[in-house]
C-alpha positions in Angstrom: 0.0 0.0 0.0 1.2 3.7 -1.0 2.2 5.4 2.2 -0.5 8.4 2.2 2.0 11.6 2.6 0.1 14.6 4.2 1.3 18.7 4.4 2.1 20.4 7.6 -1.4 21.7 7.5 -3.0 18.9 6.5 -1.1 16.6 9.7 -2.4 19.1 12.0 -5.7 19.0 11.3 -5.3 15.2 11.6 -3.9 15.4 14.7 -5.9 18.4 16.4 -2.5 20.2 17.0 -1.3 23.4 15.0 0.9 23.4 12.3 3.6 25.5 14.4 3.4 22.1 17.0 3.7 19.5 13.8 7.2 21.6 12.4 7.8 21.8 15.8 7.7 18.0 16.6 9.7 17.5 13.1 13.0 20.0 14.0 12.8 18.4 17.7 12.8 15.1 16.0 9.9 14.1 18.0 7.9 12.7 14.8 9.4 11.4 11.4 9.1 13.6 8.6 10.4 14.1 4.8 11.9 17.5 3.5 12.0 17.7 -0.3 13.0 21.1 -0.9 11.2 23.4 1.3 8.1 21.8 1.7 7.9 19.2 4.5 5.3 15.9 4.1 4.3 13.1 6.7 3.7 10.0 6.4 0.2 9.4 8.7 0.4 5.9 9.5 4.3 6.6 10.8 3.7 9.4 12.7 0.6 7.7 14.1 2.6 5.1 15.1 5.6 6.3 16.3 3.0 8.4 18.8 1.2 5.2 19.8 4.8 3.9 20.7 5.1 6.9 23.2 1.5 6.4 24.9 0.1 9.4 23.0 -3.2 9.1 20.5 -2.4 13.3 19.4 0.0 15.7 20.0 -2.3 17.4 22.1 -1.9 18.3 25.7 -4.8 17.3 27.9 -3.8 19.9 30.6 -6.8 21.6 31.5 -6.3 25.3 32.0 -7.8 27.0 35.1 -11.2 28.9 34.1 -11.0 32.7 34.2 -12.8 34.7 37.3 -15.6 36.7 36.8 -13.5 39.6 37.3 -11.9 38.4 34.1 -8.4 37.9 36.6 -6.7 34.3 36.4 -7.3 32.4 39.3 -3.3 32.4 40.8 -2.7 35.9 40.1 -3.7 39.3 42.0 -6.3 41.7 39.8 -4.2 44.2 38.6 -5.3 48.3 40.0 
């Protein structure tokens, strides 16, 4: 089977993650990638793979970020006056 080679944008959107997170990944040598010129493609099932290898289904973080106040101030920090 041809391996199906995908765009930074196109990864992303695959993934849930931004493009800046998928070149990211690639220059951190986190996921596999292939440069021809200046254009960078993925092959999905490798990637996919390679982030099943490392307990991960997405690139994405599940941290949950703290809800804003009413006041609009983040919870661990003073309002600003």
């Amino acid at each position: 089977m041809k391996p199906v080679m995908l765009s930074v944008k196109e990864l992303a959107h695959e993934l849930g993650v931004s493009a800046q997170s998928i070149r990211r990944a690639y220059w951190a040598g986190l996921i596999p990638g292939y440069r021809f010129q200046k254009m960078l493609r993925f092959d999905l099932a490798l990637v996919r793979q390679i982030l099943l290898e490392r307990g991960l289904s997405t690139m994405r973080s599940d941290r949950a970020r703290p809800a804003a106040a009413a006041d609009g101030a983040q919870p661990d920090q003073a309002p600003v006056r």
